[in-house]
N, C-alpha and C positions, 0 to 999 in steps of 0.2 A: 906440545903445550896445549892444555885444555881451555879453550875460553868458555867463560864462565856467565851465564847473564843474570845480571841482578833486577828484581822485581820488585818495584814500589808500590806494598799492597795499601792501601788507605782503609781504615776503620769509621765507616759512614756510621755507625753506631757510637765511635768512643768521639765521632766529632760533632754528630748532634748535641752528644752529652757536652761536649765542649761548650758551645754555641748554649744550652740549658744553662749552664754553670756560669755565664758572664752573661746572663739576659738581663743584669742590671747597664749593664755598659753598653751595651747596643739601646736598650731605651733611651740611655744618657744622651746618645750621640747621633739618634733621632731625633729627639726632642730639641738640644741644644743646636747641631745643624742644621734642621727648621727652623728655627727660631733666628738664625743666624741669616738666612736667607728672608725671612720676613723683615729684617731689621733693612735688610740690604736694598729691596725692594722698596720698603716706606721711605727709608731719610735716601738712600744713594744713587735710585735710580728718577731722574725728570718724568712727572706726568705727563701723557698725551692726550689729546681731545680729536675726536674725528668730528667736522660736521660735513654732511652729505647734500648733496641736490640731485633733483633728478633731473634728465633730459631726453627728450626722445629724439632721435636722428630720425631721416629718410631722403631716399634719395630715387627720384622719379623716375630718372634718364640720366643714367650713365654712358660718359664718352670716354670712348678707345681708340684712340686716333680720330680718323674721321669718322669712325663708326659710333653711334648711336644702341644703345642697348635696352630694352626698358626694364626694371626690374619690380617684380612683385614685394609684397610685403611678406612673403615665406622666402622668397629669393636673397632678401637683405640679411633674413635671419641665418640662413646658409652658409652666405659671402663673407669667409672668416677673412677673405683679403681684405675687404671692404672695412669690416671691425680695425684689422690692423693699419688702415690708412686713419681712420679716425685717431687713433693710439697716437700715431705719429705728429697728424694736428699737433695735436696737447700737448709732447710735449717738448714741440719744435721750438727754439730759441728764442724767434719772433713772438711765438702766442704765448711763453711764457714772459717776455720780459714786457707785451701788454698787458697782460695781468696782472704784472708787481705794476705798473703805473696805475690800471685802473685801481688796487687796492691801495695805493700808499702808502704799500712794507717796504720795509731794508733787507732784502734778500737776491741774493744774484739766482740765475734764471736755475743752476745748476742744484744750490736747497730746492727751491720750488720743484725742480723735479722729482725728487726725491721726496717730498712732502702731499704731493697730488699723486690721484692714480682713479684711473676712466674702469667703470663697467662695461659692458655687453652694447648694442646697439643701442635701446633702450638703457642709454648711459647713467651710469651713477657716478656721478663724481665726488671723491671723500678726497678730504683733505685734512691730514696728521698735522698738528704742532702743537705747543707747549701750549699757548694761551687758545682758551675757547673763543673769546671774540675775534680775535683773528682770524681763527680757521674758518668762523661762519664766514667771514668777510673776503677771504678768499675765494672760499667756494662759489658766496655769489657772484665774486668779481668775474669766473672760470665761465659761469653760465651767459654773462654778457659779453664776452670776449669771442667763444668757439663758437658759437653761431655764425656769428660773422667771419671768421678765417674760413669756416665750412665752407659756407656758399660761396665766396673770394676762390677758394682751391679748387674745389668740387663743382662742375655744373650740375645743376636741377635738383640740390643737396638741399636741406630746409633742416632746422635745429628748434625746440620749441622747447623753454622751461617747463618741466612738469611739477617741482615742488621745485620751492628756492631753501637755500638751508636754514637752519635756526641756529643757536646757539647749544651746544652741548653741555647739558648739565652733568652730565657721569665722562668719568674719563676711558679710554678705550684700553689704553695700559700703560703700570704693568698691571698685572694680576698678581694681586699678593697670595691668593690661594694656589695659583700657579709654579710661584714661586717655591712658595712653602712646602707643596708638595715635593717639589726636585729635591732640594734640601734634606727635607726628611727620607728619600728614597737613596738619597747620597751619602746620607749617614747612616742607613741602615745596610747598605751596601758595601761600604768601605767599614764598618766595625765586626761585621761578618767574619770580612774577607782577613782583616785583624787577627780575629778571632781562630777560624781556620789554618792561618799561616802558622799561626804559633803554635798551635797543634799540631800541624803535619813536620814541623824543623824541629819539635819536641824529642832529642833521641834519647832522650833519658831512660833507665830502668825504671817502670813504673811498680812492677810489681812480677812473682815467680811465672805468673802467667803467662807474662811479653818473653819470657826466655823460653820458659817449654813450648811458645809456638816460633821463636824464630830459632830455636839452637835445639832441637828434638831428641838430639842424638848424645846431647852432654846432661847429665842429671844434675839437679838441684843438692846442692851439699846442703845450706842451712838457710836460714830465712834469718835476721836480725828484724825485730817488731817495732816499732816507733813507740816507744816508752810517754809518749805525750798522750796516747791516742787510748792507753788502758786506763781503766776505770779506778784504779787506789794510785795514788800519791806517792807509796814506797818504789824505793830505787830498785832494790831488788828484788820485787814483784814482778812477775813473769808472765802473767796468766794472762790469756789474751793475747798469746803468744801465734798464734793462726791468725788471729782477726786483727792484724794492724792497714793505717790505710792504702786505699790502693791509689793512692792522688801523690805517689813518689815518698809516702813515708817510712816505708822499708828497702830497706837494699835487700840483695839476693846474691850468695856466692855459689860458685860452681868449684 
C-alpha cells in the first residue's frame, strides 16, 4: 500500500487579497475594540494617584555580631543586602500598622503593603491609592515613621526627609492611550486572524484555475459563467462566457 502525503500549500497572494477585500471590517473591529477598551478604562476601571517623598538613608557603622564595620557612602550604594534590609523595615507588620495609626486610615497593614513601595537607598517612597489626599498623607506619614524603626533596628543608621510629598494632581493610572492601543491591536489581530481562517477552510471551487493546479492530470470539460456578472440582462445571452467571477461565481466540471 502506497502512503501518500498530503500538502497544505497556502496562497500568500490570494490571502492578502483576502485580508484587501474585508479591510472594511478589520477597520471596523479596530476602531470599535479601541473604543471598547477606552470605554473600559474611563467608567470601569478606579483611578490611581501616586504621591512620593524622598528620603535619604545612611548608615555609618554597621554591626555584625560583635563586629564593627564602617562603611563608605559608595559602599552603601553597592550593599544591595543593606537596600533589602531597608525593603523589609517598610514593610514589616509593626512599621506598617504605625503608619496607618500615624495617618488615621482604615486599612489593615496587608493593603498598605500593597499600596507603598521604597526606592534605592536614596529612598523614594510612592504610595498608590484611589484618593490623592490620602496617598500624600500616607506617604508623609511613611517618612515620620521609618526613620525611627531605622535607627531602633539598625545601629549608626540615620534617615533624613529630602522632599515630603504633595498632593497629586494627575493620576498615575490607567492610561487610556494604553489601553486603547491594546484594544485596537486586539482588534486588528483577531479580525486578521478572522479573516485568514475563513480563507484557508474556504474549499470551495473558486474558479478553473484552483483545478488545473490542484487536479493537472484531469481536463476541464466546461466552464458554466455567472450570468449575474455579464454585461446585458438577457437570459440567454452568453457572451462573457471566459470572464465570469473568480470570487466562486462559476463552477467548473470535469
Amino acid at each position: 500500500m502506497n502512503n501518500e502525503e498530503h500538502y497544505t500549500e497556502i496562497d500568500l497572494t490570494a490571502l492578502l487579497k483576502a485580508l484587501w477585500r474585508h479591510i472594511w471590517l478589520i477597520a471596523a473591529s479596530v476602531i470599535v475594540i479601541g473604543a471598547m477598551a477606552f470605554s473600559y478604562a474611563r467608567f470601569f476601571v478606579t483611578p490611581m494617584y501616586t504621591a512620593s517623598a524622598l528620603m535619604y538613608v545612611n548608615n555609618n557603622s554597621l554591626s555584625v555580631g560583635s563586629t564593627k564595620v564602617s562603611l563608605s557612602a559608595g559602599d552603601l550604594s553597592a550593599a544591595k543586602s543593606l537596600v533589602n534590609t531597608y525593603v523589609v523595615i517598610l514593610n514589616a507588620r509593626t512599621t506598617m500598622n504605625e503608619v496607618i495609626r500615624e495617618a488615621g486610615v482604615d486599612y489593615t497593614y496587608t493593603d498598605m503593603q500593597g499600596m507603598i513601595s521604597a526606592g534605592a537607598v536614596n529612598s523614594t517612597i510612592d504610595v498608590t491609592m484611589p484618593d490623592p489626599q490620602e496617598a500624600a498623607l500616607v506617604a508623609n506619614s511613611v517618612t515620620k515613621v521609618l526613620p525611627e524603626r531605622i535607627a531602633a533596628i539598625m545601629d549608626g543608621s540615620s534617615a533624613r526627609v529630602v522632599d515630603t510629598a504633595v498632593v497629586p494632581s494627575t493620576r498615575s493610572s490607567p492610561s487610556y492611550t494604553s489601553y486603547t492601543a491594546r484594544g485596537m491591536l486586539l482588534g486588528l489581530v483577531l479580525s486578521c486572524a478572522c479573516v485568514a481562517l475563513r480563507q484557508l477552510l474556504d474549499d470551495r471551487v473558486q474558479d478553473e484555475d484552483y483545478l488545473i493546479q490542484n487536479y493537472p492530470d484531469i481536463p476541464v470539460l466546461a466552464v458554466i459563467p455567472d450570468l449575474n456578472q455579464t454585461k446585458h440582462s438577457s437570459y440567454g445571452y452568453y457572451e462573457g462566457y471566459g470572464s465570469a467571477s473568480a470570487c466562486g461565481g462559476k463552477e467548473a466540471a470535469r
